[in-house]
C-alpha positions as CSV (number, residue, x, y, z in Angstrom):
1,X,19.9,-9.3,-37.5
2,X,20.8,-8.2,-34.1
3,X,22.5,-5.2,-34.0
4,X,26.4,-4.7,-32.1
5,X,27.6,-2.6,-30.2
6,X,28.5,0.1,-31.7
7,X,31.7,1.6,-32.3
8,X,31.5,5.4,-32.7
9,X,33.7,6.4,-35.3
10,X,35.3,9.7,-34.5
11,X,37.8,11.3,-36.2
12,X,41.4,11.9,-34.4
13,X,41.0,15.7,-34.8
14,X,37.8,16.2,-32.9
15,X,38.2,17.9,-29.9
16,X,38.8,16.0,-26.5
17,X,36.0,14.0,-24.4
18,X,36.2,13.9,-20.9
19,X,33.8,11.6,-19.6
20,X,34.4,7.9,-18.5
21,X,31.6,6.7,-20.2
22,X,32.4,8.0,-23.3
23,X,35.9,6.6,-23.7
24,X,34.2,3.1,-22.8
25,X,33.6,3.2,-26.8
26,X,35.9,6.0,-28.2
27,X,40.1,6.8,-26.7
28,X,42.0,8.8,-29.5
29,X,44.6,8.3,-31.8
30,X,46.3,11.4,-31.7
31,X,47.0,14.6,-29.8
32,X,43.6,16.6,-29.8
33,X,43.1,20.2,-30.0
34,X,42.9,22.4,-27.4
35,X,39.1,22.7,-26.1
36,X,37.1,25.2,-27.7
37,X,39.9,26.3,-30.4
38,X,38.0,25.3,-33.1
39,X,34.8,27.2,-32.6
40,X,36.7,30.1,-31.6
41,X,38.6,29.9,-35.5
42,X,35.3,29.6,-37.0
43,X,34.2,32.8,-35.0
44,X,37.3,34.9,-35.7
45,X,37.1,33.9,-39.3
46,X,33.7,35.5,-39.4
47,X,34.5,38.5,-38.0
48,X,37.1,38.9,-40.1
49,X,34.8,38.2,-42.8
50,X,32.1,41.0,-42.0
51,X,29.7,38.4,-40.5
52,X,31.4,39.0,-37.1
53,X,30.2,41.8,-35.4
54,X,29.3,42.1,-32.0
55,X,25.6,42.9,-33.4
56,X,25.9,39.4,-35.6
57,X,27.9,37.8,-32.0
58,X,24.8,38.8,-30.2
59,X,22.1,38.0,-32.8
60,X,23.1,34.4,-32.9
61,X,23.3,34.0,-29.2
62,X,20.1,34.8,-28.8
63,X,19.0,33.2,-31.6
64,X,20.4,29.8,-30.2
65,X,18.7,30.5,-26.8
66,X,15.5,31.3,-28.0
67,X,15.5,28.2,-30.4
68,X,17.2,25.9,-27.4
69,X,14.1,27.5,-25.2
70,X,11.3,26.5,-28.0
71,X,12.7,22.8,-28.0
72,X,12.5,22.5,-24.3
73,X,9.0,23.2,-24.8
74,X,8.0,21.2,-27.9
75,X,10.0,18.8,-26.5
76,X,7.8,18.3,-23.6
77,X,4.9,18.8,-24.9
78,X,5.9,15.9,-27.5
79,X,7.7,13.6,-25.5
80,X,9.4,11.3,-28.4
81,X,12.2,10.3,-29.6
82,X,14.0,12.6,-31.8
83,X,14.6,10.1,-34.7
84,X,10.9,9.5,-34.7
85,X,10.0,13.0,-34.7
86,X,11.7,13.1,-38.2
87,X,11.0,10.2,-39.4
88,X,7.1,11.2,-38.9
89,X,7.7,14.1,-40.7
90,X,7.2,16.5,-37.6
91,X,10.6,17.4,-37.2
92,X,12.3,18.8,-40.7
93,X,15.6,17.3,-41.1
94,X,17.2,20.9,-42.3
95,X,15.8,22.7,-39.3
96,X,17.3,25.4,-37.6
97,X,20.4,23.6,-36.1
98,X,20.0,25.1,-32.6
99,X,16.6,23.3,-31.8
100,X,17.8,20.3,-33.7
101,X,21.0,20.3,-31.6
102,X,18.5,21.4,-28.1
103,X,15.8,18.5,-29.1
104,X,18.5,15.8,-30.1
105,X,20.0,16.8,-26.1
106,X,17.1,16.3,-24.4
107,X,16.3,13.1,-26.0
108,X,19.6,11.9,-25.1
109,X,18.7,12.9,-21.2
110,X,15.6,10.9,-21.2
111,X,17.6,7.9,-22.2
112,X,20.4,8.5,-19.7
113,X,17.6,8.4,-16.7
114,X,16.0,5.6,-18.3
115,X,19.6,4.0,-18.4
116,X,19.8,5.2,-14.6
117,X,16.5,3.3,-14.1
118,X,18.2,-0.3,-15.6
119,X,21.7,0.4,-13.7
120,X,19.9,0.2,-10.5
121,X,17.5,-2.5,-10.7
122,X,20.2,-4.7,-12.6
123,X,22.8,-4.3,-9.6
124,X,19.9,-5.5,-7.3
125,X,19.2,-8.2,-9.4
126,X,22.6,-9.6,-9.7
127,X,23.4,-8.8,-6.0
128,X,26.6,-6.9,-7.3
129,X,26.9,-5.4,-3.9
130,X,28.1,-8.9,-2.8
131,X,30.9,-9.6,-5.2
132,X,34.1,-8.8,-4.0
133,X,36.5,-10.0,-6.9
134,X,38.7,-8.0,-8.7
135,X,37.2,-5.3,-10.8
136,X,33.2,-6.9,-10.6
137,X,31.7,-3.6,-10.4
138,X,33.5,-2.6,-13.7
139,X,32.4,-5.4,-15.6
140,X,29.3,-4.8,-14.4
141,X,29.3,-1.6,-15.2
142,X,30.6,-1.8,-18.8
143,X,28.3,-4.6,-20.0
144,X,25.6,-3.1,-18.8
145,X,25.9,0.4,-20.6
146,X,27.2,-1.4,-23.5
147,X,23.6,-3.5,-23.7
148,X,21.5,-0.6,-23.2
149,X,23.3,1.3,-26.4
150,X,22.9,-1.6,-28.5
151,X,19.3,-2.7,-27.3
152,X,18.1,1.3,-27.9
153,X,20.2,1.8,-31.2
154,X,22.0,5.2,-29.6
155,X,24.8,4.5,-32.3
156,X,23.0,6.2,-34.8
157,X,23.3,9.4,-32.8
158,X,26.5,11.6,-33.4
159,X,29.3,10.4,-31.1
160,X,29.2,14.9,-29.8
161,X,25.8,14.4,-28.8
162,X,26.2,11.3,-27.4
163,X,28.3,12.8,-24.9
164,X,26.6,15.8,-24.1
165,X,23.5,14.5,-24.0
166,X,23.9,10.9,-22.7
167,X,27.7,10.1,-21.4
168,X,27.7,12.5,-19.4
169,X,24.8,11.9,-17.6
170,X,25.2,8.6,-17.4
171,X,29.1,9.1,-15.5
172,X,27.3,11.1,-12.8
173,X,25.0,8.1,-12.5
174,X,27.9,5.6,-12.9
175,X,30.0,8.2,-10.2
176,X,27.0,8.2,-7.5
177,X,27.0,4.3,-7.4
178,X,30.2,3.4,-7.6
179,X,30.6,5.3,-4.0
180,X,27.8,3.4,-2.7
181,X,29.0,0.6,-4.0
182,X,32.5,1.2,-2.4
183,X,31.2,2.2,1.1
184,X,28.6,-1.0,1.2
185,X,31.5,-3.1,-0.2
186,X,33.7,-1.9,2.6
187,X,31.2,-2.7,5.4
188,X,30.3,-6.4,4.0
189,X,34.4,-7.0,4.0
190,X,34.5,-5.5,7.4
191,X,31.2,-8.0,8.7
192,X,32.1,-11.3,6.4
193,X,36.0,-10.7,8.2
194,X,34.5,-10.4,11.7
195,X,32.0,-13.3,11.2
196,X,35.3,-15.7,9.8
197,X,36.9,-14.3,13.2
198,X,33.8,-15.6,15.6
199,X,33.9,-19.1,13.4
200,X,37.3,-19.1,13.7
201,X,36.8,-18.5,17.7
202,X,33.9,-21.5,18.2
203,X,36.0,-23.5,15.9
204,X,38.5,-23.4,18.9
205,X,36.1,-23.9,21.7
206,X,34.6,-27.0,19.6
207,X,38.5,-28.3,19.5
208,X,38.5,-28.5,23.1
209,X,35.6,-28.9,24.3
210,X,36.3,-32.7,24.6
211,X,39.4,-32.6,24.9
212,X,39.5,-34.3,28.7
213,X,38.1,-37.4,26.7
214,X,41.1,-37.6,24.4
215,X,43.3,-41.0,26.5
216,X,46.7,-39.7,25.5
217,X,45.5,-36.4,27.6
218,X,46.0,-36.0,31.3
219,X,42.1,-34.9,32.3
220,X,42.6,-33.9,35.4
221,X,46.0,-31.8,34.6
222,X,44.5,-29.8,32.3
223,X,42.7,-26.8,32.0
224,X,40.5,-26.6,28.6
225,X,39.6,-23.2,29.1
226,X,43.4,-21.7,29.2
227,X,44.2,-23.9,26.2
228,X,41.1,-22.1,24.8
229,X,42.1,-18.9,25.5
230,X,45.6,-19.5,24.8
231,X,44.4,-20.4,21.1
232,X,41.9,-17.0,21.1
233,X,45.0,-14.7,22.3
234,X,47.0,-16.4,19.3
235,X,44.5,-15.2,17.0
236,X,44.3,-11.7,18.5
237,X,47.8,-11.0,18.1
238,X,48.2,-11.8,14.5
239,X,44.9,-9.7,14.1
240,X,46.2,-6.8,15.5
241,X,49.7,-7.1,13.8
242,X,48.0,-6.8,10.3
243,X,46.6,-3.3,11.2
244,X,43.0,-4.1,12.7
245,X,42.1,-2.2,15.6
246,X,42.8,-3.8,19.2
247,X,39.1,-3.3,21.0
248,X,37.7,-4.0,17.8
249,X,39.3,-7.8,17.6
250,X,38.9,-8.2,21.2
251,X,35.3,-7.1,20.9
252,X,34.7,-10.0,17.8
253,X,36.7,-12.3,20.2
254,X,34.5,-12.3,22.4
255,X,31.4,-12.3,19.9
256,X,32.5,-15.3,19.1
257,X,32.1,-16.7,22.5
258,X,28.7,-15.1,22.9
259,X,27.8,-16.7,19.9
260,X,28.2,-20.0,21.2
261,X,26.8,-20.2,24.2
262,X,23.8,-18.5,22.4
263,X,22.8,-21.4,21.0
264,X,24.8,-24.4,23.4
265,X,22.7,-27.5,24.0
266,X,25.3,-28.3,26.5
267,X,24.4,-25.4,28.9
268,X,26.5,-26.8,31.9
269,X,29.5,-26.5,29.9
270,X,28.7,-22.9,28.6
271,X,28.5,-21.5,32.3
272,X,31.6,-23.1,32.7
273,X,33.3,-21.3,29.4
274,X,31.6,-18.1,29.9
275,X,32.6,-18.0,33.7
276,X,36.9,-19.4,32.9
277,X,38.1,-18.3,29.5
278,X,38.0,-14.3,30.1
279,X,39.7,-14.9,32.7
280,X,43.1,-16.0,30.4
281,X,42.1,-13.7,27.3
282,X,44.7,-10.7,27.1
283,X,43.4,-7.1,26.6
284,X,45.9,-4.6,26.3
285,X,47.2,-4.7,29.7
286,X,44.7,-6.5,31.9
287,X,42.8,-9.5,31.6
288,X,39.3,-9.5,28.9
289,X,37.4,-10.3,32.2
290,X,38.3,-7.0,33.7
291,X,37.4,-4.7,30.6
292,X,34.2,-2.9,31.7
293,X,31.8,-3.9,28.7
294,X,33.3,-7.0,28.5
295,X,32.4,-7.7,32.3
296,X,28.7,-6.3,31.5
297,X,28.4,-9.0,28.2
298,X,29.7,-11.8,30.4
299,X,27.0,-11.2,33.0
300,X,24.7,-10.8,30.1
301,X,25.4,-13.5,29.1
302,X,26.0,-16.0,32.4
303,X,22.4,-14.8,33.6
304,X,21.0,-15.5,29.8
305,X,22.4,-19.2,30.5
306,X,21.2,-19.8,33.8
307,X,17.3,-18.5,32.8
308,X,17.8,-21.1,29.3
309,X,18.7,-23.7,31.8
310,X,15.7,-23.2,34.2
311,X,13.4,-22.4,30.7
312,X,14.9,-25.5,29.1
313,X,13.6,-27.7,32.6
314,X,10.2,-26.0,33.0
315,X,9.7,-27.4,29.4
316,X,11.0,-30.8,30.4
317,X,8.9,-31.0,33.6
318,X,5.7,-29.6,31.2
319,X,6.1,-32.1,29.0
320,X,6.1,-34.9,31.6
321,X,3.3,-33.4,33.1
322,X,1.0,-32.8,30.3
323,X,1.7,-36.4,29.2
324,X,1.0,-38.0,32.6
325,X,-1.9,-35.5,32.6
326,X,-3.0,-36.8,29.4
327,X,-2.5,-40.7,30.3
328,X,-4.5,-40.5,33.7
329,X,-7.4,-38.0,32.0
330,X,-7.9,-40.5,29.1
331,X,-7.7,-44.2,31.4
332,X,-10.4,-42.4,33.7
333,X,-12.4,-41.2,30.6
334,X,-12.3,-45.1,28.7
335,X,-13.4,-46.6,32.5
336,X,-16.6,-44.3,32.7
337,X,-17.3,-45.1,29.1
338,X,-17.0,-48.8,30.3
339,X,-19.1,-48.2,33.7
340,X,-22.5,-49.8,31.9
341,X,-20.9,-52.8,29.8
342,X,-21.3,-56.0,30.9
343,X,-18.4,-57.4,29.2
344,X,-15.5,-55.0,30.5
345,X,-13.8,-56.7,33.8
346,X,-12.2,-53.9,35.5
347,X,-9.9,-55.7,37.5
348,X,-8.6,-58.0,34.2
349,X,-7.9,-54.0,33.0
350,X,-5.6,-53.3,36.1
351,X,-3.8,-56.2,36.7
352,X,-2.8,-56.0,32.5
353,X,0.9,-56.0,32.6
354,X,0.9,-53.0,30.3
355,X,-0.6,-50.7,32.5
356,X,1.2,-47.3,33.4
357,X,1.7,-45.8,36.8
358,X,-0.5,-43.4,35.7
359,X,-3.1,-45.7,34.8
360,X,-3.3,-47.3,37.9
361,X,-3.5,-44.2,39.7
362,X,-6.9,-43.4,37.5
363,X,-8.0,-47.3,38.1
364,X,-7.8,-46.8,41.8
365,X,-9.6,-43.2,41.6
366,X,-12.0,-44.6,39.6
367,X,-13.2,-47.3,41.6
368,X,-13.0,-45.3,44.8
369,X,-15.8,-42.4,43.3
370,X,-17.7,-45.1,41.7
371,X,-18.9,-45.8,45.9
372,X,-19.9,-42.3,46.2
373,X,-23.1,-41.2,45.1
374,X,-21.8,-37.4,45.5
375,X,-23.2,-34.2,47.0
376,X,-26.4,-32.7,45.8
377,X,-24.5,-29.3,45.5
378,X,-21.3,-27.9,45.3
379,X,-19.3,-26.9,48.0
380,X,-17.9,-23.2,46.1
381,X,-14.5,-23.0,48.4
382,X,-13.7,-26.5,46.7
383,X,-14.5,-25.1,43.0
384,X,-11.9,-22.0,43.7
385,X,-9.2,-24.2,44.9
386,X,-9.9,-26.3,41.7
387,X,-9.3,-23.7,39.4
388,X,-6.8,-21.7,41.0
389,X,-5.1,-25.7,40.1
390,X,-5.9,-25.2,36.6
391,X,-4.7,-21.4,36.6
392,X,-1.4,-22.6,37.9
393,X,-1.3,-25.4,35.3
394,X,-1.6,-28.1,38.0
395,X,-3.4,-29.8,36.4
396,X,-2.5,-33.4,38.0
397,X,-3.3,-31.9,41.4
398,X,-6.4,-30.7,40.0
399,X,-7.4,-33.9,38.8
400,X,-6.8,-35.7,42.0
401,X,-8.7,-33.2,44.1
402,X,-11.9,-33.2,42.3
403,X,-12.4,-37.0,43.2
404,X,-11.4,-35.9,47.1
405,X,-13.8,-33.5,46.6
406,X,-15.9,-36.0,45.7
407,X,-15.8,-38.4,47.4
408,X,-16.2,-36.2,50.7
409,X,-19.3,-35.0,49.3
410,X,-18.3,-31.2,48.3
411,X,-19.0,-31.9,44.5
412,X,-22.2,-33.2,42.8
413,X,-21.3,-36.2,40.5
414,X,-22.4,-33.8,37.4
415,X,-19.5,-31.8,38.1
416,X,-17.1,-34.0,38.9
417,X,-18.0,-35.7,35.4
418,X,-17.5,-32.2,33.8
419,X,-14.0,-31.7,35.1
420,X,-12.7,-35.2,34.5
421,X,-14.4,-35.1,31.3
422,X,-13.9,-31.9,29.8
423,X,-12.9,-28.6,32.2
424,X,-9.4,-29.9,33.0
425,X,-8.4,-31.5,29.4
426,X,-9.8,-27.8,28.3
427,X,-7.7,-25.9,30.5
428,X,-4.5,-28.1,29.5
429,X,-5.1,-27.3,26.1
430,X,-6.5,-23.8,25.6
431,X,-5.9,-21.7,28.5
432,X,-2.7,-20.2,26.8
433,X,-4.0,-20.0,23.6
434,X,-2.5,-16.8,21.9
435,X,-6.3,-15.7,21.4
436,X,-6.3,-15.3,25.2
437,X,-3.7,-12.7,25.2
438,X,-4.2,-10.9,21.2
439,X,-7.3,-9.8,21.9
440,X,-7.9,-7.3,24.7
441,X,-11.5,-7.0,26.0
442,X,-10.6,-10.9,26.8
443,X,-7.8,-10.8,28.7
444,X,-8.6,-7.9,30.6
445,X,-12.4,-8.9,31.0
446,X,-10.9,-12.4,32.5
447,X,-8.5,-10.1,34.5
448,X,-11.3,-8.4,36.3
449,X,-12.7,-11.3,37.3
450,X,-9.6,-12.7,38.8
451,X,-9.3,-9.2,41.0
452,X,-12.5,-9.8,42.0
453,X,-11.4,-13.8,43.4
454,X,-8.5,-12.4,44.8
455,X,-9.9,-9.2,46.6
456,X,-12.0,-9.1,49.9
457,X,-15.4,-9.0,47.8
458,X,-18.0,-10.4,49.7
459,X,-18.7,-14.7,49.5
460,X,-21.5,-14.4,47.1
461,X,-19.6,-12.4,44.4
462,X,-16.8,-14.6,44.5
463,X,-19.1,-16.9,43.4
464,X,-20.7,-14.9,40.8
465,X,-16.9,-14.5,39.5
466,X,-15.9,-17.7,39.3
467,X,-18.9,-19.1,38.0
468,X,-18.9,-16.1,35.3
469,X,-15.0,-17.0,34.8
470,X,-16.0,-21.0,34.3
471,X,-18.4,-20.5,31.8
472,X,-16.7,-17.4,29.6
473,X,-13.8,-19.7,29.4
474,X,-15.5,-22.8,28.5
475,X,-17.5,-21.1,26.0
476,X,-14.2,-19.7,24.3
477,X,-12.9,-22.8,24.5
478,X,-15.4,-24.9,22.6
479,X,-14.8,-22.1,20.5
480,X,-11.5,-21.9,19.4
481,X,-11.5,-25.9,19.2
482,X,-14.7,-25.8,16.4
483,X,-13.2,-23.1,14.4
484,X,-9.2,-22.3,14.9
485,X,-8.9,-24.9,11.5
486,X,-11.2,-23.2,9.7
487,X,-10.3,-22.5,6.3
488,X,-11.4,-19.0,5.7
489,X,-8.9,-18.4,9.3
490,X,-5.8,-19.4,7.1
491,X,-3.3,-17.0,7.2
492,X,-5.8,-14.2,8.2
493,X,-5.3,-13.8,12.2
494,X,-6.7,-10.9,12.4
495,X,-10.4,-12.5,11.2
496,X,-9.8,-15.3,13.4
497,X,-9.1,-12.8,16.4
498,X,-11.9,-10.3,15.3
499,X,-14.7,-13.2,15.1
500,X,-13.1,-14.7,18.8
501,X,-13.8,-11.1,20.6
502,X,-17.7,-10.9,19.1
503,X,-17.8,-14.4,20.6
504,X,-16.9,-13.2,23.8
505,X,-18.4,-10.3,23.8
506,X,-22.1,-12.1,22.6
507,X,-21.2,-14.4,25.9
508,X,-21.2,-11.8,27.8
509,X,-24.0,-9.9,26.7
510,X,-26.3,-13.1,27.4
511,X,-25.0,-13.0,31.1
512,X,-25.7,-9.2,31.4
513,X,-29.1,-9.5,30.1
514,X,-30.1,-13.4,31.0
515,X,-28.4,-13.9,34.2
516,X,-28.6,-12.6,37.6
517,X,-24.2,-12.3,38.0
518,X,-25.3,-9.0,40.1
519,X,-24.1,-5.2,39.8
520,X,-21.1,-6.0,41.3
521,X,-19.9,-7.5,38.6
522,X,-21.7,-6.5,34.8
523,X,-25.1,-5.3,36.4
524,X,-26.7,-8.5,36.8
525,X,-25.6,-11.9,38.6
526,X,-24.9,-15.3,37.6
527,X,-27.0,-18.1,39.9
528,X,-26.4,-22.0,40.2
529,X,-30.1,-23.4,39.9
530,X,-30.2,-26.3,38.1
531,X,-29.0,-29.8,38.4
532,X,-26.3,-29.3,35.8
533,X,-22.7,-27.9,35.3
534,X,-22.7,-24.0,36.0
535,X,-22.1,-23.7,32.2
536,X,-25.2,-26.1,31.6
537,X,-27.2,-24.1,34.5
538,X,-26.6,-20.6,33.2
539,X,-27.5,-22.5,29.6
540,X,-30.8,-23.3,30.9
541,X,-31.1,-19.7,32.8
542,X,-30.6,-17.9,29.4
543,X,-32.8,-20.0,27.4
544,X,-35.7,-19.8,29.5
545,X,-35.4,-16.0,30.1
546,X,-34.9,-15.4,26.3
547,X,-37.6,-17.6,25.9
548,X,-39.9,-15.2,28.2
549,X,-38.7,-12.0,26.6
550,X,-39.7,-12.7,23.4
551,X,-42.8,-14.4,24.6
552,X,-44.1,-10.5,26.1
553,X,-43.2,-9.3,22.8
554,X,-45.3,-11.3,20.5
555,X,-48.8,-9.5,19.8
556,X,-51.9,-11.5,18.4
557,X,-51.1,-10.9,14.8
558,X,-47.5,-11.9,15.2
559,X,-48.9,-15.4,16.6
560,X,-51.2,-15.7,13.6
561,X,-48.3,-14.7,11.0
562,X,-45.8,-16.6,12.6
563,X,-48.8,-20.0,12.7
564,X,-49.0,-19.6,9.1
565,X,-45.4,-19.9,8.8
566,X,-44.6,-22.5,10.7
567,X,-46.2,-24.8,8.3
568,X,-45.0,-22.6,5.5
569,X,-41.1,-22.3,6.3
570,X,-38.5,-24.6,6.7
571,X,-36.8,-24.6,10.6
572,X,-33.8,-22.3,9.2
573,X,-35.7,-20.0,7.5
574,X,-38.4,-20.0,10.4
575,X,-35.7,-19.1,12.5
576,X,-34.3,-16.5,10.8
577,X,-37.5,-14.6,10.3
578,X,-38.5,-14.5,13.9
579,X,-34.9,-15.0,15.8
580,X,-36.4,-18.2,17.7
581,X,-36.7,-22.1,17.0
582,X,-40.1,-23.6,16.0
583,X,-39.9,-25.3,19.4
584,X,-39.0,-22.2,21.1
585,X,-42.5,-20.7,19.3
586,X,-44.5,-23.9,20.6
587,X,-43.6,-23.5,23.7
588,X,-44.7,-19.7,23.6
589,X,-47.8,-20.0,22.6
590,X,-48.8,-24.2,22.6
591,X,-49.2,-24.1,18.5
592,X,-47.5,-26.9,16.8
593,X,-46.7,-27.6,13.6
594,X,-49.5,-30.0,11.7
């Protein structure tokens, strides 16, 4: 059976308790003695007895300090409960009374801290801090002490010790949080009062802010923003009539303003309100407009407006752009997927009533550069104007002037292929990928090469830069589109960003070591032999020179080991043994596998 809460039962002539705690279970029924009286009668009577002299006096005082100073140290060295340490037998029930009395107090202590330990978390818990009715941290208080008694049995101590070895600690405890509890409860009046005052204020703009549409209402006679203020300075007044400081309710006025043309959709409308009302809000004797921080928030605030409005655009026109960059890409894409079938009619395609203007603007490209049989190289002035397009995120532009390019014979077909095909739809989507920025040796090795296109470095580096530039960010690219949705990525950025910069910094350790880019730039340079894409030429560069180096490294027996294993090993394993392909090792040395 569960046990209740127990009532202490103590006798009307015991002497006074003080703590707040204590009375919680006990308030007397009659007039107590004075404090101390009865301990002083006991020691009078033995004096007068014989067994009072100050020899005897001072005998038992240090008897009870040197017992009190014995249980301190058992006690710790113990650590239980007193009513176990009898029960166990190491504790003798008729012990000397000052180390029962000592042992039986320092118990008590341990359960007052452990009480301290439940007080707190349980406030937390129940988010007491919050409750502002009547008498809630009382309650609180009360049934939580009143649990912990019952749920650790503390009623079958004496209600004495109980108090001077449990109430009163616990009333310091109860003390120290009740004036935290005070203090927090008096700033989350103060902020929940404020925060009814700013709803109260957008609750007036919101009244009028359509208030010209209203047909009983003379529009053009009235002014919304005095009939908004007007409503404010009501408010102010009656705030400051109940006691609350003047700058302090103007200051929350005017929160309340800020706070909604913070987050206006109708921006137009909160220049307008931002701008007028001040001008009719009442501050002492002036105007709110003309109140110095007031002046500084509303320019704050006006300027905030104007930059969401120009934000709130650029988004607009980059959404436009990105879809009509998306719609032209994709038509041009399908018609050079369509260039060798028979059975697609281009101009049936055109003249289909659904087409976009977009897609007829791709149509008509298309079958201009499908006349031109292209350049046999690339003209590098037209590649920088391309990608300072992309940089810009022009990407429209960019588009269009590849096929000028093109067609006046400063691209190869290969590379015109690359950026309709891949360079440009790349660009679009990854160039301001958060990678780009999070991880340092990136954006500042991409940086360098950008002072170099932008300085007065000499033609040929320029083209070492942008070539080195074009293929870094291609690489990364590919990248981040094979692996950014990789599981073992999933909420671990920092992997994700870690494996990105050994991507970049393998990429450019292959055009340091198999590339000529040239000293000028990471002590070697970065040529445009080949038929291909610069990223497909310096492909082919690195292969063929990683090919060579480790074909002056092999020795005779390292060809005869490596024969045996090529019929031995699978291709992974092969490759993992020797760092190169089978095909890589055939071409070495002209051994193939039987």
């Amino acid at each position: 059976m569960a046990r209740k809460t127990p009532t202490l039962d103590l006798t009307p002539e015991l002497p006074e308790v003080v703590s707040r705690d204590f009375n919680l279970f006990y308030r007397p029924e009659a007039e107590p003695e004075i404090a101390g009286m009865k301990e002083f009668t006991a020691s009078l009577d033995n004096f007068v007895n014989g067994a009072g002299s100050a020899m005897v006096i001072a005998s038992t005082v240090k008897e009870k300090k040197v017992n009190s100073a014995q249980a301190v140290k058992d006690y710790a060295e113990n650590k239980i409960k007193f009513r176990d340490a009898v029960k166990s037998g190491q504790i003798d029930k008729t012990a000397n009374p000052f180390y029962l009395e000592k042992y039986k107090e320092l118990s008590l202590n341990e359960y007052a801290s452990e009480f301290n330990s439940v007080l707190v978390k349980r406030y937390g818990d129940l988010d007491v801090k919050t409750d502002i009715t009547e008498g809630s941290f009382d309650n609180f208080y009360q049934d939580t002490l009143k649990k912990f008694v019952a749920d650790k049995g503390l009623g079958t101590f004496e209600a004495l010790d109980l108090e001077k070895g449990f109430f009163k600690e616990t009333s310091n405890y109860r003390a120290s949080l009740e004036a935290q509890h005070q203090q927090t409860q008096l700033e989350l009046f103060k902020t929940k009062f404020n925060e009814k005052v700013k709803n109260r204020v957008v609750g007036i703009v919101q009244k009028y802010k359509d208030y010209k549409l209203d047909p009983t209402v003379d529009g053009d006679a009235t002014n919304i923003y005095e009939l908004i203020a007007n409503d404010i300075n009501t408010e102010i007044k009656s705030l400051i009539e109940v006691g609350d400081n003047g700058r302090d309710v103007i200051d929350t006025a005017f929160a309340g303003l800020a706070e909604y043309v913070t987050v206006a959709t109708d921006i137009e409308f909160a220049k307008k309100l931002i701008r007028n009302v001040p001008k009719f809000l009442t501050g002492g004797t002036d105007t709110v407009e003309n109140i110095g921080r007031i002046k500084v928030k509303q320019e704050e605030l006006y300027n905030a407006l104007i930059e969401s409005a120009e934000e709130k655009k650029k988004k607009e026109n980059d959404f436009i752009t990105t879809s009509q960059t998306s719609e032209r890409l994709n038509t041009y894409n399908y018609l050079e997927s369509q260039k060798n079938n028979p059975d697609f009619n281009l101009e049936e395609y055109k003249n289909d009533p659904r087409r976009s203007n977009q897609e007829i603007i791709a149509i008509n490209q298309f079958k201009e550069d499908s006349k031109i049989k292209g350049a046999k190289e690339d003209d590098f002035n037209v590649i920088v104007e391309i990608e300072e397009l992309l940089s810009e995120r022009k990407f429209l532009e960019a588009h269009d002037l590849v096929s000028q390019a093109f067609r006046n014979g400063d691209i190869t077909p290969t590379t015109k292929n690359n950026y309709h095909n891949t360079r440009i739809a790349s660009s679009r989507d990854f160039k301001d990928h958060p990678l780009f920025n999070s991880v340092r040796p990136v954006n500042e090795g991409l940086k360098s090469l950008d002072s170099i296109l932008a300085s007065n470095a000499s033609g040929g580096d320029k083209m070492k830069a942008s070539n080195s530039k074009i293929y870094i960010q291609d690489k990364l690219y590919l990248w981040i589109q094979e692996n950014q949705n990789d599981p073992k990525y999933q909420g671990k950025s920092y992997l994700l960003q870690k494996d990105f910069e050994k991507e970049y910094l393998s990429i450019l350790q292959d055009l340091k070591n198999f590339t000529d880019v040239g000293d000028s730039l990471f002590g070697k340079g970065v040529g445009t032999d080949g038929s291909g894409t610069v990223v497909e030429n310096i492909d082919a560069q690195i292969t063929k020179k990683k090919t060579k180096a480790n074909e002056s490294k092999l020795s005779a027996q390292q060809i005869a080991d490596m024969t045996i294993d090529l019929d031995k090993l699978n291709s992974a394993d092969f490759q993992s043994k020797y760092k190169m392909t089978k095909e890589q090792f055939a071409k070495i040395t002209g051994v193939k596998q039987k």
